[in-house]
N, C-alpha and C positions, 0 to 999 in steps of 0.2 A: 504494500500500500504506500502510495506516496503523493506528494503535493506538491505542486508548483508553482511560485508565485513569484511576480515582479514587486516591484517597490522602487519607490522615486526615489527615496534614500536611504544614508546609511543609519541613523535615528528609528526609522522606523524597522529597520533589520535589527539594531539591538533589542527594541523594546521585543519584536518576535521571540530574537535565543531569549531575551529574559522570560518570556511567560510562558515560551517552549520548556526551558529547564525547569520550573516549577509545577510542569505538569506530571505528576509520580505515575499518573495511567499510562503515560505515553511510551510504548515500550522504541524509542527511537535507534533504529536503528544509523542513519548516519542525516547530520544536517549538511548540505552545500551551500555556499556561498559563491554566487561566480559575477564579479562585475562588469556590465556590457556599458559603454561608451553611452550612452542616455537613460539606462536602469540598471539596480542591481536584482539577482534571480536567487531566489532562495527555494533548494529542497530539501522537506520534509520526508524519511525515507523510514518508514517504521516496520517493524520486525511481526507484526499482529495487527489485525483490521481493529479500529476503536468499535466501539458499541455506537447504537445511532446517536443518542443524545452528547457524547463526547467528539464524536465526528463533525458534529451540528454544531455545537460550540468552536470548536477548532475550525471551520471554515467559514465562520460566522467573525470569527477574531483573525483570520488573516484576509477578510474581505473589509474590511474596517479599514485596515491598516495599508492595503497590496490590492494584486487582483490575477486573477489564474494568469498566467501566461503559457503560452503555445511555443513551445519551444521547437528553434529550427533544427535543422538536420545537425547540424555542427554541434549546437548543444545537446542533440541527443546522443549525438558520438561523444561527444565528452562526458556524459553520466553517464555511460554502459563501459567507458574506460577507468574511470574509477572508480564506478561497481567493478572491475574485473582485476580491483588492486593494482592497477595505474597508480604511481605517485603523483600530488598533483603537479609536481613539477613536470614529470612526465608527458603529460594531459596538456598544460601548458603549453609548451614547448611543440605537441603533435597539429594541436587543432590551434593555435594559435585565441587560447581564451584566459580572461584572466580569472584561475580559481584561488579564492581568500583564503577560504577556509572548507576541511572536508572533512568529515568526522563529527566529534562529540564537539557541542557548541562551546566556542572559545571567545569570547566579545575581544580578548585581546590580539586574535589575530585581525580585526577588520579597526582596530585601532592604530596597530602598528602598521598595515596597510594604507591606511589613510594620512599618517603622520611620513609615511615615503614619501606616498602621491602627492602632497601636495610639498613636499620638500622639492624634488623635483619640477614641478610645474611652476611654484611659484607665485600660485594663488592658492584661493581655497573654494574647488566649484561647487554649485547648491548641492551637486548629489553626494557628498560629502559630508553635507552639513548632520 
């Protein structure tokens, strides 16, 4: 079972890992992070189907916040590569996409990601914020 959603920014990505990690039903099995050039895409990738009224909350609070996204061919090649134990550098480097974060939610990898990116760029763009 899995969920895919966009997000304008990175604000609204952490408030998700926050209230993803406090969910003890959720048996998650990995969140991704991958930042596209005008949104960032986050999947939810869980180990067991939620029950309905848990599933209805949870798409209920990432439709609040985000909103399904359709992912292209390239992003679908990049999640079946790191479902198949691709490092994301790996992944990276094949499909040319940028992933933050893979795994168990980390708020500090899309921290330190953001305190690069914008080292480099030299401003600080809204989807950032």
């Amino acid at each position: 079972m899995q969920y895919l959603y966009s997000f304008a920014n990175v604000s609204l990505i952490l408030r998700v890992m926050d209230r993803v990690s406090q969910m003890v039903h959720l048996s998650l099995e990995s969140l991704t992070v991958i930042y596209l050039v005008d949104r960032w895409v986050m999947r939810l990738k869980l180990s067991n189907p939620l029950d309905i009224d848990a599933e209805e909350d949870l798409i209920a609070f990432l439709k609040e916040n985000g909103m399904p996204h359709e992912p292209s061919m390239q992003l679908r090649h990049t999640l079946r590569a790191l479902d198949q134990g691709q490092t994301p550098t790996q992944v990276m480097n094949e499909y040319q996409v940028v992933v933050v974060s893979h795994g168990a939610p980390d708020p500090n990898e899309l921290h330190e990601f953001c305190t690069r990116f914008v080292e480099g760029l030299g401003y600080y763009p809204p989807s950032l914020v």
